[in-house]
C-alpha positions as CSV (number, residue, x, y, z in Angstrom):
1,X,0.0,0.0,0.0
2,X,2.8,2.1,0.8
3,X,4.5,1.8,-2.8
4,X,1.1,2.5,-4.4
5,X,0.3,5.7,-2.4
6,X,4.4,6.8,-3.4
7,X,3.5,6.0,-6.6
8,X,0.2,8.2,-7.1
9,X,2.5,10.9,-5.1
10,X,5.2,10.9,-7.5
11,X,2.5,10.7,-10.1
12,X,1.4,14.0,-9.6
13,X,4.4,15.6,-8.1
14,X,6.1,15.3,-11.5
15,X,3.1,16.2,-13.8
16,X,2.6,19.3,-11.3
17,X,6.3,20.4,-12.0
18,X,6.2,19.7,-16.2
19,X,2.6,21.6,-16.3
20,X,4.7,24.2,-14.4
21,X,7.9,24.0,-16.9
22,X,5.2,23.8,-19.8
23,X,3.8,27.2,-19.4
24,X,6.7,29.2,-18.4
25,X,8.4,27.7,-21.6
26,X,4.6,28.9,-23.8
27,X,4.2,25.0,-24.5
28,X,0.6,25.3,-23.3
29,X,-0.1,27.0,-26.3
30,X,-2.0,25.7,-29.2
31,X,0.4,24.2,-32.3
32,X,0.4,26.6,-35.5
33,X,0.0,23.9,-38.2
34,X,-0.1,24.9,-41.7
35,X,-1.8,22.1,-43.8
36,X,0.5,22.7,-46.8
37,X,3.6,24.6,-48.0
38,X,3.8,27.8,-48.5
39,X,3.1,29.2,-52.5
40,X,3.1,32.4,-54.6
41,X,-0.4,33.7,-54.3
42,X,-1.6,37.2,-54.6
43,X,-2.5,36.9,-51.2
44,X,0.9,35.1,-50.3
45,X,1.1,38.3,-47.8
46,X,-1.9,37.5,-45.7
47,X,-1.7,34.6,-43.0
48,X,-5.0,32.9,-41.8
49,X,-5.5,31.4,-38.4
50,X,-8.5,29.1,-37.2
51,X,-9.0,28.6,-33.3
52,X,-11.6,26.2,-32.5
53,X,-14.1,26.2,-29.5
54,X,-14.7,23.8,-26.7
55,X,-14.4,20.0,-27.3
56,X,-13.5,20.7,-31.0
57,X,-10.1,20.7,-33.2
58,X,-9.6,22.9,-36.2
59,X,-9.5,20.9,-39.1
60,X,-13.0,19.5,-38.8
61,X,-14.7,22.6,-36.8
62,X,-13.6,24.7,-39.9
63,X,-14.7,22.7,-42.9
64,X,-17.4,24.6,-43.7
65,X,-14.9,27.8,-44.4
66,X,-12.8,25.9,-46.7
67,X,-14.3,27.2,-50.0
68,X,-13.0,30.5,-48.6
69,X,-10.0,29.6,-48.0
70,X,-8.8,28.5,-51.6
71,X,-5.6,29.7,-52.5
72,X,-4.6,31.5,-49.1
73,X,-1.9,31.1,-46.8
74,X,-3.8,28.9,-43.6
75,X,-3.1,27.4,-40.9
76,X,-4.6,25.5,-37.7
77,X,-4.2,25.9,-34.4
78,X,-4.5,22.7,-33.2
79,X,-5.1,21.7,-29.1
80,X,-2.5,19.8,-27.4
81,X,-3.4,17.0,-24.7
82,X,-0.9,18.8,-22.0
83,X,-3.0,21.4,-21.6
84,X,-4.3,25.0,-23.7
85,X,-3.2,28.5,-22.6
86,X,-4.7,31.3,-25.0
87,X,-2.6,33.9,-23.9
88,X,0.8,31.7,-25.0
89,X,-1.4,31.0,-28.2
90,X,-1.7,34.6,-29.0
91,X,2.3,35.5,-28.0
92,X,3.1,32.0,-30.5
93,X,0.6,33.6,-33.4
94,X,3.1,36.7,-33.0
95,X,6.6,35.0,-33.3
96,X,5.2,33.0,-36.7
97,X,4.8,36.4,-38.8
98,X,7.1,38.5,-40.1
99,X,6.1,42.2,-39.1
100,X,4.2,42.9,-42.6
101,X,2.5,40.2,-42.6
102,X,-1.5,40.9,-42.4
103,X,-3.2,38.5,-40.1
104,X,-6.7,37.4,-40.2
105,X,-8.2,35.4,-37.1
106,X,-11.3,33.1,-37.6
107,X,-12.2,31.6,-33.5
108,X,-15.2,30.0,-32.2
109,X,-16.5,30.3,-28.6
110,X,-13.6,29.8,-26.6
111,X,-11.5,29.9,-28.7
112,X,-11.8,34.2,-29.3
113,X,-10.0,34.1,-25.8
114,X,-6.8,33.7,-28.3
115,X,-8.7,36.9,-30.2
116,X,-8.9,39.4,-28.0
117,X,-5.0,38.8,-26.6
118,X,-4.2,39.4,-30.6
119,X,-6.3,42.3,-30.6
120,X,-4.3,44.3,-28.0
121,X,-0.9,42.9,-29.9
122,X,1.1,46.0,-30.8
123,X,2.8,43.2,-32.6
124,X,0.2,42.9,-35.2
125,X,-0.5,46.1,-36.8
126,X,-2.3,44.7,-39.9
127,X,-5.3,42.3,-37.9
128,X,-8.4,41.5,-38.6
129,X,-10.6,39.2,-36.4
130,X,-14.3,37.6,-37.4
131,X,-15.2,36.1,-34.4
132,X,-18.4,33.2,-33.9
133,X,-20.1,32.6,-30.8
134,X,-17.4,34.2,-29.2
135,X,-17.2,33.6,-25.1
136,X,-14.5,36.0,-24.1
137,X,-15.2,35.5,-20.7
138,X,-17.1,34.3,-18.1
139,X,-19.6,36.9,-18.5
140,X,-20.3,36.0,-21.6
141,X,-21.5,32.7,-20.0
142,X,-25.8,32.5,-19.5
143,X,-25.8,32.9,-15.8
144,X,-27.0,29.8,-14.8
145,X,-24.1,28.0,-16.5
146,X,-21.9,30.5,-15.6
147,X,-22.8,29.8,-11.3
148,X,-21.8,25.7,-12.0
149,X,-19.0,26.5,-14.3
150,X,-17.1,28.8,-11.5
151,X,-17.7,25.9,-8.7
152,X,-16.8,23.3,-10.8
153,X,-14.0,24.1,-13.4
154,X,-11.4,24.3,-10.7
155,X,-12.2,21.2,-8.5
156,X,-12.1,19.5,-12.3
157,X,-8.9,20.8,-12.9
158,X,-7.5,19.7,-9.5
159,X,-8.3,16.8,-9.8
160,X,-6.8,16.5,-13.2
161,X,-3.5,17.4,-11.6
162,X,-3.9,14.7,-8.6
163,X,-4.2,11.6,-11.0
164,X,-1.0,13.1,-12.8
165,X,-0.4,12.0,-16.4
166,X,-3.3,10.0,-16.9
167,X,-5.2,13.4,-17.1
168,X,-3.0,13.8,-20.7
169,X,-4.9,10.4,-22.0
170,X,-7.0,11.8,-25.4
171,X,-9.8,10.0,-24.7
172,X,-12.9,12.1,-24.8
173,X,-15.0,12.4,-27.6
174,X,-14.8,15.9,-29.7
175,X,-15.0,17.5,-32.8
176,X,-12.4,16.3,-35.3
177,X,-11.0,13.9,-32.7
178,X,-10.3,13.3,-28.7
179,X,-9.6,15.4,-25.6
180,X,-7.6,15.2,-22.5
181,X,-9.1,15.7,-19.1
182,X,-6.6,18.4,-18.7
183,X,-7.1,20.1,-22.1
184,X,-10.6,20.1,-21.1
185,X,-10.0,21.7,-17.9
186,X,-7.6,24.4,-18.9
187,X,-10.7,25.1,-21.3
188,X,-13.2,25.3,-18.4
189,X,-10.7,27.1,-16.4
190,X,-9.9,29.7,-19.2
191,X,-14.1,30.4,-19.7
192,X,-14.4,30.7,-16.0
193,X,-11.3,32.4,-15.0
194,X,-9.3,34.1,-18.4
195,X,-9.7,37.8,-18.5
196,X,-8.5,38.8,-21.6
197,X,-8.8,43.2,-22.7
198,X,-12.6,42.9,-24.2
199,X,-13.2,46.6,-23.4
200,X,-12.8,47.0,-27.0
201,X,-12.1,45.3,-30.2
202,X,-10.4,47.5,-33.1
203,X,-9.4,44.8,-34.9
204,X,-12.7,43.0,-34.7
205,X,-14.5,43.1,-38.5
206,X,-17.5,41.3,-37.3
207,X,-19.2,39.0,-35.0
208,X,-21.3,35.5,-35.6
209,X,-24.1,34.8,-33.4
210,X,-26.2,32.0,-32.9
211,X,-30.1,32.8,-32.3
212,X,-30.7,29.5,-30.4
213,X,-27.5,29.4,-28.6
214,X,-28.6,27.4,-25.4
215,X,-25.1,28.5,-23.6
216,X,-23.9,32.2,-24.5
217,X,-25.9,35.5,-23.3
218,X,-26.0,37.3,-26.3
219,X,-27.5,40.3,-25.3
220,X,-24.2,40.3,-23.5
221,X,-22.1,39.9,-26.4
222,X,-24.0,42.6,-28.2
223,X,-23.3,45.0,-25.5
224,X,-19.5,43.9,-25.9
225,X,-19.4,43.8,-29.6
226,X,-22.0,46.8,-30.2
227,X,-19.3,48.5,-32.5
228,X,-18.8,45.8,-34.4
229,X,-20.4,43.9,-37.4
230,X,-23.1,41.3,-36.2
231,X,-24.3,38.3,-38.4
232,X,-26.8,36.4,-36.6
233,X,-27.5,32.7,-37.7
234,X,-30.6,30.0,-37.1
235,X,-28.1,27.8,-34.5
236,X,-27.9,26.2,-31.3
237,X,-23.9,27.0,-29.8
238,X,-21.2,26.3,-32.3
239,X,-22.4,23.7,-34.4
240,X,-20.5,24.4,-37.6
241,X,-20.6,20.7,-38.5
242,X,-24.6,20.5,-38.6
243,X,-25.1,23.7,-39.7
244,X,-22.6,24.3,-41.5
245,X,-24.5,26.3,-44.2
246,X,-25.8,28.4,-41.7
247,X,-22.6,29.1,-40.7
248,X,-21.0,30.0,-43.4
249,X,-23.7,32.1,-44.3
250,X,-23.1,34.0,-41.6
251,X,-19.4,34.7,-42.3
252,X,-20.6,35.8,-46.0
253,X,-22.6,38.4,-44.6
254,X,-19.6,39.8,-42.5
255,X,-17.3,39.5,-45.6
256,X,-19.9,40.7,-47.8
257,X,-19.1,38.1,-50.4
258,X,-21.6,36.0,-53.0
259,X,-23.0,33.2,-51.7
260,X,-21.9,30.2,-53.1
């Protein structure tokens, strides 16, 4: 019994002190993964970005943007199983353009946490940011979700640090593939807790909402947003697989393009 309660100690202990050595070294941040090499484009100048929201990776949350995206310069910023910070996302989207470079950011729900730290980037002088059921903070949270979210996200994420490196297992169903306990948590933890500069948005072109969203206060996010373009779309909360129509829609409207 002794050697098994060491063991769960030692556990822990060592995943405490790597989580610790993880985000003082920015490897909490989501990896920049661009899906092809780079090629001579007219728009070889721009660089496009796609943060996906809670429970979801990139690649499949952003398919229905893809007939957008022909012939640009994209990449994904996929979720690691250690763990997500969007702060060290944002400072990791800095360091991979070259100062002229103009920047576009497309993020959904939690995922505009990673957003608004761009949008205060003196860094980044040429940004622009559509954002799509965008929780920037725990406000932006309907307030009966928002209650059991603050109680619970950080026993969860205790708890993900007392059972150590099994918390790193991808096991848990999501969109485009599996999640962590602990990627999970740093999620809740980020809707809950993350305060990133929301006081205003100058980068922010426009601003996706869902009419049936069954998690997000959008008269909230209106308030927040009010400056801004707003598309609002026939949707429960950031389903841009089953509605993906919808969805894109919605971005049309804020790029004022065709439909397709």
């Amino acid at each position: 019994m002794r050697i098994f309660i060491v063991a769960l100690m030692i556990n822990a202990l060592s995943f405490m002190v790597m989580r610790i050595y993880w985000r003082l070294t920015g490897k909490l941040s989501a990896e920049i993964v661009f899906p092809r090499q780079k090629f001579r484009t007219e728009d070889e100048d721009e660089v496009i970005f796609l943060s996906a929201g809670n429970l979801a990776q990139p690649r499949r949350a952003f398919e229905f943007l893809y007939s957008k995206l022909r012939r640009k310069q994209y990449a994904f910023l996929e979720f690691k199983m250690i763990g997500w910070s969007a702060r060290e996302t944002a400072k990791a989207i800095a360091k991979a353009v070259w100062p002229g470079n103009r920047v576009t950011m497309y993020a959904i729900s939690v995922g505009d946490h990673v957003a608004r730290y761009l949008d205060e980037s003196p860094a980044l002088t040429q940004l622009q940011i559509y954002t799509i059921n965008p929780c920037p903070c725990r406000r932006a949270v309907r307030k009966e979700l928002r209650i059991l979210l603050t109680v619970a996200a950080p026993i969860f994420w205790v708890l993900c640090h007392m059972i150590g490196w099994l918390s790193v297992i991808p096991f848990i169903p999501a969109t485009g593939g599996k999640y962590s306990l602990v990627l999970l948590a740093d999620q809740y933890m980020t809707i809950a807790f993350d305060e990133p500069p929301i006081i205003y948005a100058p980068h922010t072109q426009g601003v996706v909402l869902s009419a049936a969203d069954e998690l997000l206060d959008n008269d909230y996010l209106e308030q927040v947003f009010a400056d801004q373009k707003i598309a609002r779309v026939p949707t429960h909360h950031g389903d841009t697989v089953g509605m993906a129509f919808e969805y894109l829609r919605g971005v049309e409207k804020l790029l004022e393009l065709p439909e397709e």
